[in-house]
C-alpha positions in Angstrom: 17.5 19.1 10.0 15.2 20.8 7.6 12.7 22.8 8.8 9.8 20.4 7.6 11.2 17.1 9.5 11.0 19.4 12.8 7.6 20.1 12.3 6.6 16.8 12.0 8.5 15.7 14.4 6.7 18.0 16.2 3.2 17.2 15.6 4.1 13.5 16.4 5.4 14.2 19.7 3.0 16.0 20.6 0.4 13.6 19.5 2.3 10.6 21.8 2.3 12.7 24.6 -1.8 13.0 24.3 -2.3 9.6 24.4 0.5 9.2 26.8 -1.3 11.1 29.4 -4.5 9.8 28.7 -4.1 6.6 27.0 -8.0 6.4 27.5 -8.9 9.1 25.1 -8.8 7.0 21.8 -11.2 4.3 23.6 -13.9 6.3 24.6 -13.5 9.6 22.8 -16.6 10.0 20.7 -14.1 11.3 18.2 -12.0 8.7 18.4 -11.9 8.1 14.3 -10.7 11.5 13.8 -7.9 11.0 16.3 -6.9 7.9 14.5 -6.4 9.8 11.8 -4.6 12.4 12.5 -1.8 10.1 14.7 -2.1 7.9 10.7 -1.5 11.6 9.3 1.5 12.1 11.4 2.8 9.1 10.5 2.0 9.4 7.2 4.3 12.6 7.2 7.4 11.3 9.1 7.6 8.8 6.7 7.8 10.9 3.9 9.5 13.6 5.4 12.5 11.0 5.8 11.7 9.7 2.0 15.0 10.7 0.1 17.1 9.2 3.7 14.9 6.0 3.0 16.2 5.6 -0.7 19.5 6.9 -0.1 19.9 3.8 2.4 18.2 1.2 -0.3 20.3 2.4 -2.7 23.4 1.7 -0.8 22.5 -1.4 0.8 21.6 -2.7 -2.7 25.1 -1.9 -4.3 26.8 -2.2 -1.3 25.6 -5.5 1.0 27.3 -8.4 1.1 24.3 -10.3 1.1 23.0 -11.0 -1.9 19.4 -11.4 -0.4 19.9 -7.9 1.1 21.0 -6.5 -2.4 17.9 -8.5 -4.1 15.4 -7.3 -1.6 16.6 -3.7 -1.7 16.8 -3.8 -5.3 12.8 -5.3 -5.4 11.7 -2.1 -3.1 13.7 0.7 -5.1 11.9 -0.4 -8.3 8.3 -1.0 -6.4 8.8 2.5 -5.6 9.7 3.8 -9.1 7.3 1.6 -11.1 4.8 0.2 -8.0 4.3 -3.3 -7.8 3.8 -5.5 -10.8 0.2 -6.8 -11.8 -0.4 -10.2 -10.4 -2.0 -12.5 -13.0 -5.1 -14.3 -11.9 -4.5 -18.1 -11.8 -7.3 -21.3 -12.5 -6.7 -24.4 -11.0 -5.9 -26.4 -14.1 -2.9 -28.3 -13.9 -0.9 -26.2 -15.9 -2.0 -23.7 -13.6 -2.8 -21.0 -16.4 -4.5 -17.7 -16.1 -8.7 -17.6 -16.0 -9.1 -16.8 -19.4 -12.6 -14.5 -19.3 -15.0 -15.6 -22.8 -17.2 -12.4 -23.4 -20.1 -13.7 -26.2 -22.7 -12.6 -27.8 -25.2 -13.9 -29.6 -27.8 -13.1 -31.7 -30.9 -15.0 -32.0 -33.8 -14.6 -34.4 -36.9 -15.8 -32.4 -40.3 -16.9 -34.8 -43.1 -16.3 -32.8 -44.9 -19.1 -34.6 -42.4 -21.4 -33.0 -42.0 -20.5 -29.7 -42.8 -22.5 -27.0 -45.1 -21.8 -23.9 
């Protein structure tokens, strides 16, 4: 196991067993933000620290599974990874259901003080 993962691994148990022996602590501690983010950080870092297993499995569950839903969804979150996830248009409520269309004008209009109305 590389050297990084056991670090982490680390950090995170140590972390559990904190809040395993005083499960408390996050509730009242005045600090308690700080200590949510730190067990987010730690999780954070397991999760990429096991990044390249993560693919490897995707990648062989999409060329590999029987299921063609398990090769679809596995496909969809190897690309969503490489290229993030595509834009999502905004819709109206036409019936064709088309994108809001945004109309930027503007207009310029010559006001005659002689003519303008109080």
């Amino acid at each position: 196991m590389p050297r990084k993962q056991r670090l982490v691994k680390e950090r995170a148990r140590r972390l559990a067993q904190q809040i395993e022996d005083d499960p408390d602590r996050v509730a009242r501690s005045p600090g308690r933000k700080v200590l949510k983010d730190q067990a987010m950080a730690h999780a954070r870092d397991i999760a990429r620290a096991y990044t390249e297993v993560a693919m490897a499995e995707l990648i062989k569950l999409a060329q590999r599974s029987k299921s063609e839903n398990m090769r679809l969804l596995s496909a969809m979150a190897i690309l969503e990874r490489g290229w993030g996830k595509p834009a999502q248009a905004h819709v109206g409520g036409d019936e064709g259901d088309s994108p809001i269309r945004h109309v930027h004008e503007i207009r310029r209009t010559i006001i005659d003080p002689a003519k303008r109305e109080t």
